[in-house]
MITORKOL-187992 format. One record per residue: residue in one letter; y, z, x of N, C-alpha, C, CB in turn. Coordinates in steps of 0.1 Angstrom, whole numbers, padded with zeros to 4 digits, always signed. Last residue first. Glycine has a CB too. Layout:
N
AYZXYZXYZXYZX
...
//
This chain:
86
X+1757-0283-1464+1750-0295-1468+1742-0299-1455+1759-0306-1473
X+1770-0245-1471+1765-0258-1460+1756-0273-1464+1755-0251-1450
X+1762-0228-1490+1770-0243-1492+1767-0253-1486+1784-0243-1489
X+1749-0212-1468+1739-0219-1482+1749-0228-1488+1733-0207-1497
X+1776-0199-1454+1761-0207-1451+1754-0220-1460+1752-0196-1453
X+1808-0200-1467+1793-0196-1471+1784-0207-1465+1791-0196-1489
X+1827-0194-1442+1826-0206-1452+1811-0198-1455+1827-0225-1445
X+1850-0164-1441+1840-0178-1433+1831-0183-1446+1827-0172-1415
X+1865-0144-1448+1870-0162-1453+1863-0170-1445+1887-0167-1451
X+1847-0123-1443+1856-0125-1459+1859-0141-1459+1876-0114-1458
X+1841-0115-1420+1833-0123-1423+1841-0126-1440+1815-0115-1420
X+1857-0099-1393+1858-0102-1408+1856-0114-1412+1869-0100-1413
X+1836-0082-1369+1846-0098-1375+1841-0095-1392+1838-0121-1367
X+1850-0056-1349+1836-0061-1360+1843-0070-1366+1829-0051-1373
X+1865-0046-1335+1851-0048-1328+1843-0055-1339+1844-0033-1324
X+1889-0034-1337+1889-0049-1340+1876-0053-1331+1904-0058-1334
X+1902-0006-1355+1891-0017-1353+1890-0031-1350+1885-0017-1362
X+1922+0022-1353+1919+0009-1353+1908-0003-1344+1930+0007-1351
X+1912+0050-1378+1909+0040-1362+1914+0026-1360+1894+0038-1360
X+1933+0074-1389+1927+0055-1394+1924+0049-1383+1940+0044-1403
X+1937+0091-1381+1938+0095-1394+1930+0079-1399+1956+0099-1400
X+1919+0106-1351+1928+0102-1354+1925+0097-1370+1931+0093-1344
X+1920+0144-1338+1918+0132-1348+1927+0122-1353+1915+0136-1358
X+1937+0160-1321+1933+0150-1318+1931+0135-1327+1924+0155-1315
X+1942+0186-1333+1931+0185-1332+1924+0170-1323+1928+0187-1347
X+1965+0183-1331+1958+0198-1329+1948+0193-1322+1953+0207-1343
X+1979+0162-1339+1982+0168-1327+1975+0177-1323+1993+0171-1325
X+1963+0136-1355+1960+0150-1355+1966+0156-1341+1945+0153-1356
X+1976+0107-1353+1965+0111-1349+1972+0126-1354+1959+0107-1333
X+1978+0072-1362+1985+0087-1366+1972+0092-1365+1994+0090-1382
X+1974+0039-1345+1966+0052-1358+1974+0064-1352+1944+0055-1358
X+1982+0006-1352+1995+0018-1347+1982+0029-1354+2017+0017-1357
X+1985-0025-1335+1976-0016-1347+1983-0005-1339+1955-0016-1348
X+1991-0065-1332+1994-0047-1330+1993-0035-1340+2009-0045-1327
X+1980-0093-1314+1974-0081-1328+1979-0070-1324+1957-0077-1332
X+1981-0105-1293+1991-0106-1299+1993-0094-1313+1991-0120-1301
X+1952-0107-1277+1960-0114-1288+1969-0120-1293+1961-0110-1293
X+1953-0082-1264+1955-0093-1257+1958-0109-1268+1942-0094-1247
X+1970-0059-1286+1956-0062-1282+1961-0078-1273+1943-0064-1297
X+1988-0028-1283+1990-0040-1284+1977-0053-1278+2003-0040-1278
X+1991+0005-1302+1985-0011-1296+1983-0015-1294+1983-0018-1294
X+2010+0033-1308+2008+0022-1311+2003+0010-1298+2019+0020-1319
X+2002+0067-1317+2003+0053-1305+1998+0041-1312+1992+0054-1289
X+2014+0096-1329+2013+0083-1330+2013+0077-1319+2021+0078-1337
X+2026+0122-1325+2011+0123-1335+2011+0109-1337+2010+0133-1352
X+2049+0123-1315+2041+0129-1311+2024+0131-1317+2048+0139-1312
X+2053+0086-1308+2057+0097-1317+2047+0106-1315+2059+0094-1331
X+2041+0065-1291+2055+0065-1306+2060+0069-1308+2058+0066-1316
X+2025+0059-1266+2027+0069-1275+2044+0067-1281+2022+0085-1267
X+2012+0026-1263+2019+0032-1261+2018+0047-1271+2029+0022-1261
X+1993+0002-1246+1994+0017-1255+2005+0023-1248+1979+0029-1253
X+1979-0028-1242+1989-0020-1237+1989-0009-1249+2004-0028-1235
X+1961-0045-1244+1964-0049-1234+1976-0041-1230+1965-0063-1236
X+1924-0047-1250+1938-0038-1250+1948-0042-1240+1935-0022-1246
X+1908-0075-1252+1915-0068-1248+1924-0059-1252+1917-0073-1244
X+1883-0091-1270+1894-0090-1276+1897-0075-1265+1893-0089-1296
X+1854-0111-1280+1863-0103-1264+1877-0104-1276+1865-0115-1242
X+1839-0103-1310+1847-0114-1302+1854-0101-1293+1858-0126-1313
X+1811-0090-1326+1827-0083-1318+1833-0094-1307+1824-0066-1307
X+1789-0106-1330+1791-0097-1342+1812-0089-1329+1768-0082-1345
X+1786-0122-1306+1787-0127-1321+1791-0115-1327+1772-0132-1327
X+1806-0105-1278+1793-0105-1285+1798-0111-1299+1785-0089-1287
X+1828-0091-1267+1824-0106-1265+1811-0109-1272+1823-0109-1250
X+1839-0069-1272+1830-0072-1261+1827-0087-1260+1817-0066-1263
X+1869-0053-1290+1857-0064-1287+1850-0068-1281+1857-0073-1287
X+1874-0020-1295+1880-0035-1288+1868-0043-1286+1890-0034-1272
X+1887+0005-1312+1877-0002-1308+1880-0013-1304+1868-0003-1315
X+1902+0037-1313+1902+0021-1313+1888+0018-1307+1916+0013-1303
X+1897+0061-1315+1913+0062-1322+1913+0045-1318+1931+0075-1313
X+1867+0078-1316+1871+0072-1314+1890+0070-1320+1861+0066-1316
X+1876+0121-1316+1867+0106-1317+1874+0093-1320+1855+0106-1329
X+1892+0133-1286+1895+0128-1299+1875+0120-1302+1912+0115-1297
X+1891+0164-1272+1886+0153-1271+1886+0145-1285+1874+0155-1265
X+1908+0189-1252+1903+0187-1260+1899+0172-1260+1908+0192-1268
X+1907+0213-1230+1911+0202-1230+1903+0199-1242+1910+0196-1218
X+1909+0246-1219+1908+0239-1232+1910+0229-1241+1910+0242-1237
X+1904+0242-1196+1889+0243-1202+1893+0248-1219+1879+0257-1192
X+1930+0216-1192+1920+0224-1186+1906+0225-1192+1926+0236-1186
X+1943+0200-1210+1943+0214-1209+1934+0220-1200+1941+0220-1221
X+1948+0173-1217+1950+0176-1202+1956+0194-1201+1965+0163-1195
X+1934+0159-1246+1941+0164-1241+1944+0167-1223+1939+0173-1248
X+1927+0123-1250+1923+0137-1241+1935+0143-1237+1914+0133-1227
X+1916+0094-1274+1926+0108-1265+1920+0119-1264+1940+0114-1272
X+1899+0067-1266+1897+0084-1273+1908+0088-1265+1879+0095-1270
X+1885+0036-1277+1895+0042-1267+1891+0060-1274+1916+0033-1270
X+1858+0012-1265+1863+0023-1273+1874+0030-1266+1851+0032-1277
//
């Protein structure tokens, strides 16, 4: 899991998650961060060991970010139906 942190002191603040990255487990294939960058003052974008680049617009106030990026959970959409199986 990634989270921004401000660097205020005792009024440093704390995002909830802004990425998630894979473990290696059935349900979250290993999948590295392999670089972050900040974009723009309310944006970082990416770049997963992959090749996969995910960009989330965050809340400068507040931190929050507007769309997490996720690549902890597999997209089960185009694997072959089980019960077809022969």
């Amino acid at each position: 899991m990634l989270r921004l942190r401000s660097r205020e002191g005792l009024l440093s603040r704390e995002s909830a998650e802004i990425a998630c990255f894979g473990d290696g487990t059935m349900d979250s294939p290993e999948v590295l961060l392999e670089r972050l960058v900040f974009t723009g003052p309310a944006q970082v974008s990416l770049w997963a060991d992959d090749g996969a680049v995910g960009v989330v617009d965050f809340d400068p106030e507040t931190l929050q970010p507007a769309h997490p990026y996720d690549r902890c959970t597999v997209d089960m959409s185009d694997a072959p139906d089980p019960s077809s199986q022969g």
